[in-house]
N, C-alpha and C positions, 0 to 999 in steps of 0.2 A: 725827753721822756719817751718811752717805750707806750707805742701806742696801736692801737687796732681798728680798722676803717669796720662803720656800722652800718650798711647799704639797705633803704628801704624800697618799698614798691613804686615811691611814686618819685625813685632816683634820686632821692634826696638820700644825704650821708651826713653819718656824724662820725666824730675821731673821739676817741676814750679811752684813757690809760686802761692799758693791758690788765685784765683782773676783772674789769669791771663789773658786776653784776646786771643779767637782765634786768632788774628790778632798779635800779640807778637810772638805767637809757630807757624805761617806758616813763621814768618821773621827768628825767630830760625833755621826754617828746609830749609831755601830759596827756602820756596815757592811764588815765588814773581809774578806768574800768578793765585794764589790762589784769587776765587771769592765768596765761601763759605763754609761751613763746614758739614761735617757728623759726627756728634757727638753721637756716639751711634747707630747709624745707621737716627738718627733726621736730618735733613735738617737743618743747624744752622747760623747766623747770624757772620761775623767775629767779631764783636763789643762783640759778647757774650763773657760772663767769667767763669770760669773753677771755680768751686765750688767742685769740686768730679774728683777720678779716671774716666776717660772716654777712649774709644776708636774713635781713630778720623780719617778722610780722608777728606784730601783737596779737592777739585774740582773744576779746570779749565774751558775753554770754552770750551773744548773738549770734556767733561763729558758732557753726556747728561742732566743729571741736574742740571749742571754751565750753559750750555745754556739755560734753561728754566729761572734759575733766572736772567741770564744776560737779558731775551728777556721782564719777569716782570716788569724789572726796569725799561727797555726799553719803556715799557708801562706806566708806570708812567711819564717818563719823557714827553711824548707825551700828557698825561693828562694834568700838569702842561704848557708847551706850548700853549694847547688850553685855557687852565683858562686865561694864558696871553692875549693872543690875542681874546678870546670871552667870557668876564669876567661873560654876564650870561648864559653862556653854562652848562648844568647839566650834571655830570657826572655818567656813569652804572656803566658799567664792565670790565677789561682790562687784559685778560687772557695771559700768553704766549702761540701757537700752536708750531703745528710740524714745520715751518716755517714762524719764526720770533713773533710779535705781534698784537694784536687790540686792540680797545679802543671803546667801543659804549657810545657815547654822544650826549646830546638835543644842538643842535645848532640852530633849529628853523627853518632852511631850510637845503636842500642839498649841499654840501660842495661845491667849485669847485674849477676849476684845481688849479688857482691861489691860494686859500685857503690853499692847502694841500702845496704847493710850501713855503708860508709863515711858516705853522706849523714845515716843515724839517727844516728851517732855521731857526729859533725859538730855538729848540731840540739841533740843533749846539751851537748855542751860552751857552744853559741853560751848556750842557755836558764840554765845555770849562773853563765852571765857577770852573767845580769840586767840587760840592757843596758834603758835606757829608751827608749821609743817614742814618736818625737814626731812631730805633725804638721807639715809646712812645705806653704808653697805660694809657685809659682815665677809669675814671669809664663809666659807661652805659650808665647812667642820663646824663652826661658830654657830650657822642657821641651823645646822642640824640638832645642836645639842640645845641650843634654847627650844624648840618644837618639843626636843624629849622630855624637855625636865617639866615644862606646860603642859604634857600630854594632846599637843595640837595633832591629833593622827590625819587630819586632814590634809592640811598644811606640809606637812611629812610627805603624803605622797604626791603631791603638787610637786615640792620638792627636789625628788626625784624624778622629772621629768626634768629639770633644768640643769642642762648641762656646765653652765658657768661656774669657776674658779671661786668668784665674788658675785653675791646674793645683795640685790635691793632693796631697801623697807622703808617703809615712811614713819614716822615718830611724830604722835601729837601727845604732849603732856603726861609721858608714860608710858604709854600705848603702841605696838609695833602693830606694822604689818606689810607682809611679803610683799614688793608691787614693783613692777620696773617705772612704773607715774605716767605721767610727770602730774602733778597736784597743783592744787591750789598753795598759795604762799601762807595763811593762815586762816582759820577756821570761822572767825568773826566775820568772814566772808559770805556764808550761808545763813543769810540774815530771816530765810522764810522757809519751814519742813513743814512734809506731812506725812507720815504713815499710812500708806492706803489699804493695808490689810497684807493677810500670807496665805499661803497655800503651802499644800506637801512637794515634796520635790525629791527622785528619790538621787542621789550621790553619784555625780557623771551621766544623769539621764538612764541610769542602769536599774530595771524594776528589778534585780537580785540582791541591790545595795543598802544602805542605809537611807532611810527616807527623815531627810531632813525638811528644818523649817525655811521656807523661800518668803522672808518679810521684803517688800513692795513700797517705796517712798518716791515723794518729789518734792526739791529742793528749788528755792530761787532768789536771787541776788536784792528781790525787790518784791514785800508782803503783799502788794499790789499784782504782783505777775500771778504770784497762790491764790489770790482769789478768784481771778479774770482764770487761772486753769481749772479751778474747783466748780465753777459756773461753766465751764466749757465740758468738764467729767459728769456732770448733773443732766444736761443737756446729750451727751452721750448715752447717758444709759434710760433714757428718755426714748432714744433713738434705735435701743437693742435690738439687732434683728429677730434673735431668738426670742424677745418676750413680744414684738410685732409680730414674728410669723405665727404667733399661739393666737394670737389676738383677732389676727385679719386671715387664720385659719388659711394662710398659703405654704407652709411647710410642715414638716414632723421629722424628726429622730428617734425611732424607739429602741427599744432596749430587745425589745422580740426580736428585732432585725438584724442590728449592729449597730454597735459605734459609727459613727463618722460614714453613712449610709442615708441619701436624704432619699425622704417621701416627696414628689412633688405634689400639693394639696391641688382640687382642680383651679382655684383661684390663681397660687402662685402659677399652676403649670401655664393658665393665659397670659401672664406677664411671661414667659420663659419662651411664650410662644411667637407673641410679637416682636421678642428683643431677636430669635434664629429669622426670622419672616425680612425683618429689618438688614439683618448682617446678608441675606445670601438675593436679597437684591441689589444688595450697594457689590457682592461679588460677582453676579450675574454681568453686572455693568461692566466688571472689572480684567473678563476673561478668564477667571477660576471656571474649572472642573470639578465636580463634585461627588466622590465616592464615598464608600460603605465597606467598613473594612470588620476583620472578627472581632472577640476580645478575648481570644487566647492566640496562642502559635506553638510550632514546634520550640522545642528548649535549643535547638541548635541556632534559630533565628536572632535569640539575644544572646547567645555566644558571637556570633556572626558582629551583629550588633556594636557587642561591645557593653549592652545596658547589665549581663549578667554579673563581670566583672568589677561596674563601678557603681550597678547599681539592685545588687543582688538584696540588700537588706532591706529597702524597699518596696520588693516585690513580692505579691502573695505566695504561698505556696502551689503548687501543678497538679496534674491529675497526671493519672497512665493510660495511655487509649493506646491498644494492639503493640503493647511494646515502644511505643514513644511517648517521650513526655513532653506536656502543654503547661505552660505557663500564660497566667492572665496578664494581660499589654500593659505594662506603666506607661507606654508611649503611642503615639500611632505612627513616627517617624520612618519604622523598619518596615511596615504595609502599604505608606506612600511611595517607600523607595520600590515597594515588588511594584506596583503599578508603574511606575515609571521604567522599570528594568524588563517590564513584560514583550517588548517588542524595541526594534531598534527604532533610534530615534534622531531626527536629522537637526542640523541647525537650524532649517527654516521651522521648526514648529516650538524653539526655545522664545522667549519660555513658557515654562508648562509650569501650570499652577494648579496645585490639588489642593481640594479644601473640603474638608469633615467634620462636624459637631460628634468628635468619637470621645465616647467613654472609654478612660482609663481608671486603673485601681493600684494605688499604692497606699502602701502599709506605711499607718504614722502611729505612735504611741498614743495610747488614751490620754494621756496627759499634757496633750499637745491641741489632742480636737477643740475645738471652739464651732461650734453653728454650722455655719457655712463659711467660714471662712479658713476653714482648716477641717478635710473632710478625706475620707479615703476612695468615696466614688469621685471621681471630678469630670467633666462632661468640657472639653476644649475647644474651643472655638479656632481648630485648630487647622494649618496649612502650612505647604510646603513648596516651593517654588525651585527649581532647575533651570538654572539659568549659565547664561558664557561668562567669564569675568567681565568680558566689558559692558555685558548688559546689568551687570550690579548698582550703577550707580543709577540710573531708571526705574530699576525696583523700587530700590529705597524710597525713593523720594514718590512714587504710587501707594506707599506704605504709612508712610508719611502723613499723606493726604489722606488714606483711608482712615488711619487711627484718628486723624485731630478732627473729620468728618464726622465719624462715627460716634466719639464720646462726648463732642457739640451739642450731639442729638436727645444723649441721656442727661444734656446737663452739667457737664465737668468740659471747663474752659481755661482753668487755670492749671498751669502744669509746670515740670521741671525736667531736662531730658539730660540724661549721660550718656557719654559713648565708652566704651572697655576695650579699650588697646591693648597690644603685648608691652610686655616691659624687654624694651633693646637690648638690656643688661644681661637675660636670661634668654637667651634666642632658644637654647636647648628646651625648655620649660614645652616649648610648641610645637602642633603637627601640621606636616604640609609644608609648601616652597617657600620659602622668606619674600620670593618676588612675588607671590598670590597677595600673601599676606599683608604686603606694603602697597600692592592694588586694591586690594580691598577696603584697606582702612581708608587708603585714599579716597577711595568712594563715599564710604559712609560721611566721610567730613563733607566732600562737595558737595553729598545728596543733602547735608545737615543746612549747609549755607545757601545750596541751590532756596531751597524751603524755605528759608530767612528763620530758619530754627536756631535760637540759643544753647548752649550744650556748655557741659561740663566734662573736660577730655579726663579720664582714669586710665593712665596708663599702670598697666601690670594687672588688670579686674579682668580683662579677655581670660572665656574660657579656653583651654588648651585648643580645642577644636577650630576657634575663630573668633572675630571681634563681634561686637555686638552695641546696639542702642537700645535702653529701655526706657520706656516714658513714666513719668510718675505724675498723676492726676489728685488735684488737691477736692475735698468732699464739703458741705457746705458748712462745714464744722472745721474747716483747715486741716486736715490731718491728710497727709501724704500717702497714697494709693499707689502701688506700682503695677500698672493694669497693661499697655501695649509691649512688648519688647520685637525686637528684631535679630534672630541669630544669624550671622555666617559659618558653614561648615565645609571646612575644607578635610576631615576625617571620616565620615559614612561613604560620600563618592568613593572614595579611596577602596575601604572596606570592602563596600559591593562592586567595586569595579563598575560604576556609572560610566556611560559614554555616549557622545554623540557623535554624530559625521558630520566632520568641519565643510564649507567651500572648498579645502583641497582633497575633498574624499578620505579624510585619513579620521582614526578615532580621538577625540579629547574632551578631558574631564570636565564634568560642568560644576558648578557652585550651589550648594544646596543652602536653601533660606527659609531656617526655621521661623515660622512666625504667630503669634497671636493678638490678638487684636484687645481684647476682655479679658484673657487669663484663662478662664472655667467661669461657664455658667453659673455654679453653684457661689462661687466667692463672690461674681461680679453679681448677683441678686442682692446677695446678704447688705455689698459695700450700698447697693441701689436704694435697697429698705432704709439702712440706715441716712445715706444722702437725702432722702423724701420721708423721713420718717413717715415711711409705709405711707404718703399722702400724692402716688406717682400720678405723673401728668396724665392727660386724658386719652392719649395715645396707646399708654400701658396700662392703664388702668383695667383693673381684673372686670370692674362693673364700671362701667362708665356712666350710666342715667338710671337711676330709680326714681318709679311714678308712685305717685302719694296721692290716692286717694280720699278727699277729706272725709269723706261717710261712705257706707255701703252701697248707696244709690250709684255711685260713681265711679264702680267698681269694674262695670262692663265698657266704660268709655276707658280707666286707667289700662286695661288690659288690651282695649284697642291700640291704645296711644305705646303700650309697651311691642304691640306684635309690627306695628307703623314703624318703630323704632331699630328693632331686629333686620326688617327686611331692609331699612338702609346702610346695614353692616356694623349698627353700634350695639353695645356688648347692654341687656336693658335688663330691670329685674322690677316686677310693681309688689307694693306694700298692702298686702289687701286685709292685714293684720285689722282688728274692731280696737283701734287704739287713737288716741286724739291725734292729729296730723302734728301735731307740735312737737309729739314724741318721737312720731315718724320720720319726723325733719334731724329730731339729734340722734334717735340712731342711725342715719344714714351719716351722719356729720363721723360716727365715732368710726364705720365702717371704712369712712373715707374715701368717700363717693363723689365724683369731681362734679357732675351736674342731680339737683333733684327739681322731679317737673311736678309741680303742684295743681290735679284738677279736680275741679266743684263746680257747683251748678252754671255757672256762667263759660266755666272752659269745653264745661261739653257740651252748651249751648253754641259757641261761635267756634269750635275745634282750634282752640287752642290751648296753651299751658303756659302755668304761673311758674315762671325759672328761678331757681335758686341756685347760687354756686357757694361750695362748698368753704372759700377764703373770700371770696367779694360779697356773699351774700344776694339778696333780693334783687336779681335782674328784672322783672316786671314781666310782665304776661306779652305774650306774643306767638304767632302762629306757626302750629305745627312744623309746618315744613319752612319757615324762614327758621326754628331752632336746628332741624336737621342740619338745614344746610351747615347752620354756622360751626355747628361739631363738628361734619364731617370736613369741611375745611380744618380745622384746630388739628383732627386726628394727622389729617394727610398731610402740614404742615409737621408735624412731631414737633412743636414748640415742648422744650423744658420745664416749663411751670405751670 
């Protein structure tokens, strides 16, 4: 018998006549939650058949990309649904996200609520059927002429971007559509949907184009997963920064100003103040220098750069001043390198590490802004290190320590880390020596293991310029944050012609290490708000103590007790409102007020105060300055909760 060896991960093999379908060897291994296959490391369809020795790995919903094609299929079916119910509805694009699916289609008008109500039950019944999903593939001419006689003009010019001979499509029950897959084996597999609404979308991200419908769903193998995420969605938008920063009155966006333009309110700006106070003491410690760069330059500097070239559409438009033109900084990368190229510079002073909270401005489409979290001022927590290759793997691992240090402090412990290597296959693809480049990754690994950091190697994710580790911090709602990163750049030295004087007095190039710790200010607030739902530790907390005086009598000791307060550096505000202290107590609760000190006639007789904490409630009366103390311990520890 003509037979083909099936080698798993954990080296164990099976032998299978030739032919044999994926879907046969995950039943062989009882893999019976199996939704597709890695076939060589290919992403493969179970329906596929085994032609050759291969290496294979099932993939669940658990796998992150079993849930992608779970969420594809998901998207298909939701395509098919709409054809049902709006038969000349024309269909785009229907990608999976990090959370769940979308589908952008010409409906003719904006959807509504009822509409999308119809579609979820639609999608029910389609998934009920258990229709099975097959692949077909048409000639060209063939996809071309079905598109025309459908009038799919979308799909059409999709199309035409694809240079292939033979065109892929999935087939459920009737129903095409264009997709290279790989899919689900049949539909009876998306046993739980939801429609979570749409929005406008205009056609390629092109505000010239057609602005279609972008309907928004999540799909899951198990009705029990749909609830436990519809309670985690409820909880989220519980969480919204934008309807917390209205609330606790620490941010604004107006419409007088700009899009994607934040107001720092004075509340938020004290949170924004102790998280820079926090970062440039832990750099202080660290041997950063710290400069003040512009926010525009000459337009030659991002030619120079390189930013105007790759990152021209991003950047705002310039002014004229005396015959040159300025453009505003998307970066501060090109102002650390003048600083460092201002004067020569020897081996004994590498490395040099610059570091600025510099505002940059890049152009994002309105239809992209979200709060703070997608914003066109962004404020960076941001630094630059010059260093020798062989001091790279020192860095790193200072880096390292600074980020899992630093975001310990806000509270986020749980994390996931990759590293972006080149792909071997494409040496061309990269800039700079191949032997820098194979030091340098080298590095990054040993600085990963030196740390006892687990990582996930991405070979071929290396930007052109160098490899890189970014860290990804999970929030207390589990969603996946990607907040530290660490770049290597082996192209700006280049550029600028960087150098040092080696020990043998001669010039060489040093290693530039882009880095950030938090991302932007602005993002890392919003993700903070929502991590604490606006309820931040006592450390950051905008008001840390408000005193409640129970009656007016008590009014001149509560404002003692607030000015007592102040002068030992806690942030205090007293309630001198003529309102019952019960009410005093919940709107401080709503304010989210981490200590309230409750005095009346016996607190300003013995100078003390009745403690309340905001999550434990009634701590009990106790003296003045035994409660100072114990704040300011809490603050100066930065405990999380």
């Amino acid at each position: 018998m003509d037979e083909v060896v099936v080698r798993f991960a954990d080296g164990s093999e099976l032998r299978v006549p030739r032919g044999t379908t994926l879907a046969e060897v995950a039943r062989a291994r009882g893999e019976s939650q199996a939704l597709v296959a890695l076939v060589d490391g290919v992403p493969t369809d179970l329906s596929a058949r085994l032609e050759r020795d291969a290496t294979v790995r099932f993939l669940r919903f658990e796998d992150p990309q079993g849930r992608s094609v779970f969420w594809h299929s998901s998207a298909h079916l939701l395509a098919q649904a709409v054809k049902e119910l709006f038969p000349h509805a024309k269909l785009a694009i229907g990608p999976p996200i990090e959370d769940g699916f979308y589908y952008d289609i010409d409906v003719g008008r904006p959807l509504e609520p009822e509409d999308l109500q119809r579609i979820e039950e639609r999608m029910r019944e389609l998934a009920a059927r258990d229709q099975t999903i097959e692949r077909v593939e048409l000639p060209r001419a063939e996809a071309v002429r079905r598109y025309q006689e459908a009038g799919e003009r979308y799909k059409l010019e999709l199309l035409e971007a694809i240079p292939d001979e033979r065109v892929s499509f999935y087939r459920q029950d009737g129903f095409w559509d264009m997709c290279r897959g790989p899919h689900l084996p049949r539909t009876g597999l998306i046993r739980a949907v939801k429609v979570l609404g749409s929005s406008g979308a205009y056609w390629r991200g092109d505000e010239r184009r057609e602005m279609l419908q972008r309907v928004y769903g999540i799909s899951f193998p198990d009705p029990a997963q749909l609830e436990a995420y519809l309670q985690r969605l409820e909880e989220a938008r519980r969480r919204d920064h934008r309807r917390l920063g209205r609330e606790l009155d620490l941010f604004s966006i107006e419409e007088s100003v700009g899009p994607g333009l934040v107001l720092w309110h004075p509340r938020g700006a004290v949170v924004r103040r102790c998280i820079e106070e926090f970062l440039r003491e832990e750099l202080d410690r660290r041997g950063y220098a710290w400069v003040y760069t512009p926010h525009v330059a000459r337009e030659a500097l991002w030619e120079q750069s390189g930013h105007l070239s790759w990152y021209r559409d991003n950047m705002f438009s310039g002014i004229e001043i005396e015959g040159q033109r300025y453009l505003v900084k998307p970066m501060n990368c090109p102002f650390h390198i003048a600083v460092y190229a201002s004067r020569t510079r020897s081996y004994r002073e590498l490395p040099v590490r610059l570091a600025e909270f510099g505002t940059v401005y890049r152009y994002e489409r309105s239809g992209v802004l979200h709060g703070l979290l997608r914003v066109r001022m962004i404020t960076q927590d941001d630094a630059h290190i010059f260093c020798a290759p062989h001091q790279i793997e020192d860095e790193i691992c200072g880096l390292l320590d600074l980020g899992f240090r630093v975001h310990r402090a806000f509270g986020f412990s749980s994390y996931e880390v990759t590293l972006s290597l080149r792909d071997p296959a494409t040496p061309d693809k990269y800039a700079g020596d191949p032997e820098v480049w194979e030091r340098a990754e080298a590095a990054l690994e040993a600085a990963l293991r030196r740390e006892g950091v687990a990582y996930t190697r991405a070979p071929g994710e290396a930007n052109f310029y160098g490899p890189k580790i970014d860290v990804y911090f999970f929030d207390a709602l589990g969603r996946k944050w990607q907040l530290t990163t660490v770049q290597l750049d082996f192209v700006l030295p280049e550029r600028f012609g960087l150098e040092y004087v080696g020990e043998d007095n001669r010039p060489h190039r040093p290693v530039m290490v882009h880095r950030a710790i938090l991302g932007s200010l602005e993002r890392f607030f919003g993700i903070l708000i929502e991590h604490y739902a606006g309820a931040f530790p006592l450390w950051l907390a905008p008001e840390q103590v408000r005193v409640l005086p129970v009656a007016d009598r008590h009014a001149v000791y509560a404002q003692d007790v607030r000015d007592r307060l102040r002068a030992a550096g806690l942030r205090a505000e007293s309630d001198l409102r003529a309102e019952k202290v019960t009410k005093k107590v919940r709107d401080a609760q709503v304010w989210k007020v981490p200590y309230m000190l409750v005095v009346g006639d016996r607190e300003a007789e013995g100078g003390t105060v009745s403690v309340r904490h905001r999550t434990a409630g009634d701590l009990g009366p106790m003296p003045l300055e035994a409660f100072i103390q114990r704040a300011r311990a809490e603050v100066t520890s930065r405990t999380a909760s």
